[in-house]
N, C-alpha and C positions, 0 to 999 in steps of 0.2 A: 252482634252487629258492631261493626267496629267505626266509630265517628271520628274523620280527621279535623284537628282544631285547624287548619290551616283553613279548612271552607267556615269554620265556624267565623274563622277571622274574616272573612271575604263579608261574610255577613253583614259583622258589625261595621266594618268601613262602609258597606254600602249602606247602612241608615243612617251612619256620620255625618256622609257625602250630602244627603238627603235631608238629614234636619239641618245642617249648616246651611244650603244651597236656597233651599224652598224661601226663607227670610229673607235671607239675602239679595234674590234674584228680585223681590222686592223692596227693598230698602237702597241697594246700593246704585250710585251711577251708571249714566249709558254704557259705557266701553265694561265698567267692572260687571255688570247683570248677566249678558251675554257667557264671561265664565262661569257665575255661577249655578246661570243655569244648564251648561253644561256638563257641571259638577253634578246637579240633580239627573241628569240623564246618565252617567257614566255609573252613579250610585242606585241608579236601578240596574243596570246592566251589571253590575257587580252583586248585588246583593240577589237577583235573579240567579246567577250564575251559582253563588253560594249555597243559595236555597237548591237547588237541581242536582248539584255535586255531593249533600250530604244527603239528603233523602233516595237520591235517587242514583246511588255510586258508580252502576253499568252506563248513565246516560249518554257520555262521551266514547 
């Protein structure tokens, strides 16, 4: 089985996206929260996608 680090990279951005985002979308101001909590949405879509792409490499 051959694993590409590029999904393994998808991975880690997406629980980057994810633990920066989740605080932040609590700590920071009106206008700024709204990004990061779409940072936390974009970093499950990304890290979902990573997860799917290495385990599961026909899925697409």
């Amino acid at each position: 089985m051959r694993i590409g680090y590029q999904y393994i990279a998808l991975i880690i951005a997406g629980l980057t996206a994810m633990a920066w985002g989740l605080p932040a979308a609590h700590r920071l101001k009106f206008p700024f929260d709204i990004a990061a909590a779409v940072a936390v949405l974009c970093g499950v879509v990304v890290f979902t996608l990573g997860v799917l792409l290495t385990f599961v490499p026909g899925f697409f």
